[in-house]
One Martini backbone bead per residue (centre of mass of N, CA, C, O) as a GRO file, in nm:
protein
  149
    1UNK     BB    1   8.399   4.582   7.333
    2UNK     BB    2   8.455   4.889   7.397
    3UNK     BB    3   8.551   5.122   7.649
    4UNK     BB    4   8.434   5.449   7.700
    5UNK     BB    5   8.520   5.771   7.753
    6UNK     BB    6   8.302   6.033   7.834
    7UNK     BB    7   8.289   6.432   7.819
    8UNK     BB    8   8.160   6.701   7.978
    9UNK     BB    9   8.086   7.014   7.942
   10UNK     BB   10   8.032   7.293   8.226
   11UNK     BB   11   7.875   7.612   8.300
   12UNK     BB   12   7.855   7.826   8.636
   13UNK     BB   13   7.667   8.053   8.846
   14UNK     BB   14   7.800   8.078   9.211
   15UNK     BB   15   7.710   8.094   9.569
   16UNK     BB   16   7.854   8.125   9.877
   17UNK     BB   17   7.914   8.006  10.245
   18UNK     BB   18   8.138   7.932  10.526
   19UNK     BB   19   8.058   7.831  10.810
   20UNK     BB   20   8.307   7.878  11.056
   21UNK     BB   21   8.501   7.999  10.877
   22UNK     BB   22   8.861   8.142  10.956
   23UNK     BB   23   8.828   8.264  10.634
   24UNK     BB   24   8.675   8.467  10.386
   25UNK     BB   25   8.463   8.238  10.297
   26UNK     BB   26   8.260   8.322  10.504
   27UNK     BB   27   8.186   8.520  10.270
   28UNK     BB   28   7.981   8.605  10.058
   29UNK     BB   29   8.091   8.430   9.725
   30UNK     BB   30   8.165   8.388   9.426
   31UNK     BB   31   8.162   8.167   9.078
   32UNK     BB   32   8.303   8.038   8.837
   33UNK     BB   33   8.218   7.743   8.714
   34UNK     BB   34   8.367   7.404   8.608
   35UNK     BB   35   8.208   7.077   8.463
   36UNK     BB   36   8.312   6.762   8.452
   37UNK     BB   37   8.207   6.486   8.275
   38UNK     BB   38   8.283   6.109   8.310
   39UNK     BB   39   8.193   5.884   8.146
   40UNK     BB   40   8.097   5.489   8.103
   41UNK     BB   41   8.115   5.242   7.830
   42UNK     BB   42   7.916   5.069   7.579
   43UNK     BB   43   7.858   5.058   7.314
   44UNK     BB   44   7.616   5.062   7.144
   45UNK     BB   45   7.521   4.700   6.902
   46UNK     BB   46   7.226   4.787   6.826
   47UNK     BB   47   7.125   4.833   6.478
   48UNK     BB   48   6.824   4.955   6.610
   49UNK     BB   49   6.954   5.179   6.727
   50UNK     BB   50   6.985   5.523   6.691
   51UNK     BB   51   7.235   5.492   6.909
   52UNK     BB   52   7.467   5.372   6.730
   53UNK     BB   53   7.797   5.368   6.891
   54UNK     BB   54   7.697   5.468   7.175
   55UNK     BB   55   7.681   5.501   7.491
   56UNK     BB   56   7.577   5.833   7.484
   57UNK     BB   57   7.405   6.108   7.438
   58UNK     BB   58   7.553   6.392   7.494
   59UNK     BB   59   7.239   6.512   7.498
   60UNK     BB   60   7.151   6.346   7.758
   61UNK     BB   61   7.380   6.416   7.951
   62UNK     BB   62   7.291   6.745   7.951
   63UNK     BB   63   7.020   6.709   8.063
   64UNK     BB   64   7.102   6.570   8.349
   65UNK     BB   65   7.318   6.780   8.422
   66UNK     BB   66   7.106   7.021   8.408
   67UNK     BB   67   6.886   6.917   8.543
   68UNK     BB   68   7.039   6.862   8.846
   69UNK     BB   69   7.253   7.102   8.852
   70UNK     BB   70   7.277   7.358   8.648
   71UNK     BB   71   6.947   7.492   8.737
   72UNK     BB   72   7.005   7.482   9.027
   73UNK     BB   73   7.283   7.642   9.050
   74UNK     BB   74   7.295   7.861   8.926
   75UNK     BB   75   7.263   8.159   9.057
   76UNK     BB   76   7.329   8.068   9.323
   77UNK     BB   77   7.268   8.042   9.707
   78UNK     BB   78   7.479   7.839   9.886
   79UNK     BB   79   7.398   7.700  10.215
   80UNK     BB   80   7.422   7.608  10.507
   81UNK     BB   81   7.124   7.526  10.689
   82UNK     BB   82   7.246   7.643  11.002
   83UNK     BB   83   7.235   7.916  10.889
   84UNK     BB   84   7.174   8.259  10.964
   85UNK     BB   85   6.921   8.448  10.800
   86UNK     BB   86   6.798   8.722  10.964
   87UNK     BB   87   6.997   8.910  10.807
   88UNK     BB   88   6.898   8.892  10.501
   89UNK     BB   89   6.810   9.150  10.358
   90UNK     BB   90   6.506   9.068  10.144
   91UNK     BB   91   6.556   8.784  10.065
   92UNK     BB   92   6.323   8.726   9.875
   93UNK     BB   93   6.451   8.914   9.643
   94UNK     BB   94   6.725   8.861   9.628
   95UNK     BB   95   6.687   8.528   9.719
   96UNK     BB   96   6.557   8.325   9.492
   97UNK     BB   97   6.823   8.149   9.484
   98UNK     BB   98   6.828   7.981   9.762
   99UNK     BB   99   7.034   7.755   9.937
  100UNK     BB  100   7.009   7.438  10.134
  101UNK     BB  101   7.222   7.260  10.260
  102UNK     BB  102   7.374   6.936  10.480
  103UNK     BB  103   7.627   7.131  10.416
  104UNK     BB  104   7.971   7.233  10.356
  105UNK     BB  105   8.001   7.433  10.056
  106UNK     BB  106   8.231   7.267   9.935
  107UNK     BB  107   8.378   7.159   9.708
  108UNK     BB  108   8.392   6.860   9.831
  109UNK     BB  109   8.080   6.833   9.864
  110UNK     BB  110   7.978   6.947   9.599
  111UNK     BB  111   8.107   6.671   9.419
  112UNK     BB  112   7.925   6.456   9.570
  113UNK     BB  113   7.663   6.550   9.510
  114UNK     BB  114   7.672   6.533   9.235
  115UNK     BB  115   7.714   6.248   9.194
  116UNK     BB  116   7.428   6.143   9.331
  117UNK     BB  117   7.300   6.254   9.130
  118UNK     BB  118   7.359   6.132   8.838
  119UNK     BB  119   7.402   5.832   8.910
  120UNK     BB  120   7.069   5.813   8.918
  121UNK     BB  121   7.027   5.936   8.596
  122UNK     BB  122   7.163   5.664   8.426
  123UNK     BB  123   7.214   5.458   8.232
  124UNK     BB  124   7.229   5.139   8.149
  125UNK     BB  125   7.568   5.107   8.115
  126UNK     BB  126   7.639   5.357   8.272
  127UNK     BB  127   7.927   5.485   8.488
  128UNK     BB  128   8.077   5.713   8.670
  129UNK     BB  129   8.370   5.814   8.655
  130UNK     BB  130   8.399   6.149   8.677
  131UNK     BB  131   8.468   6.487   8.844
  132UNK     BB  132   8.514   6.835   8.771
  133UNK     BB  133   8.549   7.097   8.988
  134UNK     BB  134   8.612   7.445   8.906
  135UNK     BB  135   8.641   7.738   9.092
  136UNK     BB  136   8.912   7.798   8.972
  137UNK     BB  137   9.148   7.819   8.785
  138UNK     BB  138   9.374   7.693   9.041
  139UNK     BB  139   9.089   7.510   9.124
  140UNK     BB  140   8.987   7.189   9.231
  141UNK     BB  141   8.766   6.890   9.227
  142UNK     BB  142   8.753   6.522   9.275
  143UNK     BB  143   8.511   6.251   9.150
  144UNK     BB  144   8.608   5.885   9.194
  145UNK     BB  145   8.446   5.554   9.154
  146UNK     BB  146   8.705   5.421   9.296
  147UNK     BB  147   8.748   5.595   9.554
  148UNK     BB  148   8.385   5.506   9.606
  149UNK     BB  149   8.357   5.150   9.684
   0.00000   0.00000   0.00000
C-alpha cells in the first residue's frame, strides 16, 4: 500500500504583537492566516471500515484542526505571558478572545505550537508531515516532522 499526503487548508484572523521587538510589530496588529496542514499515512484496507481507501477523512482532519488551533486563536489577540497588560484600557470589553502564550508569537513560534498541538490528536498511523503557516501574501513559516526528528 502506498504512503499518501493528504493537505488541509484553513484560514483565520489574528492579532498579535511582539514584546520588546525594535520595529513596528512591536504594536498590536492583525493578520488573515492561512493555515495548510499536511498528513501522511497509509490508505486503511480494512473492507469493513466506512473509511475504507481513505488515509484520514478530510472532515476528521479539519475537527482536529479547527477544533485545536482555528476555533482558538481566530479573532484572538496573542501576546507573550510577559507582556505588561495594565495599559489595555477596556480590557475585559475589547479583548474577550486575548491570548497569553509563553513564547514570543512570531509565525515561526506560532507554527511550532500548531505542529505541537495536531500531533497529539491524529489518530494512529497517520503523521503530521508539515504545516505553512502564511502571514502575509508574501511571507510564510513552515514546520516539517523530518527536520525535528
Amino acid at each position: 500500500m502506498s504512503l499518501i499526503r493528504l493537505t488541509k487548508e484553513f484560514t483565520f484572523e489574528m492579532a498579535h504583537a511582539l514584546l520588546g521587538y525594535d520595529g513596528s510589530c512591536r504594536f498590536v496588529h492583525g493578520h488573515s492566516y492561512g493555515l495548510s496542514v499536511t498528513v501522511t499515512g497509509k490508505p486503511i484496507d480494512d473492507e469493513n471500515n466506512p473509511k475504507l481507501g481513505m488515509v484520514i477523512d478530510f472532515g476528521d482532519l479539519k475537527k482536529i484542526v479547527r477544533g485545536m488551533i482555528v476555533n482558538e486563536f481566530d479573532h484572538a489577540l496573542v501576546l507573550n505571558k510577559k507582556t505588561p497588560l495594565s495599559h489595555l484600557k477596556g480590557k475585559d470589553e475589547m479583548f474577550d478572545k486575548l491570548m497569553l502564550v509563553d513564547y514570543q508569537p512570531t509565525s515561526e513560534n506560532i507554527v511550532a505550537d500548531f505542529a505541537e498541538r495536531i500531533v497529539r490528536r491524529l489518530p494512529e498511523g497517520v503523521q503530521l508531515h508539515n504545516i505553512k503557516l502564511r502571514e502575509t501574501a508574501t511571507s510564510y513559516a513552515e514546520w516539517f516532522a523530518n527536520d525535528n526528528l
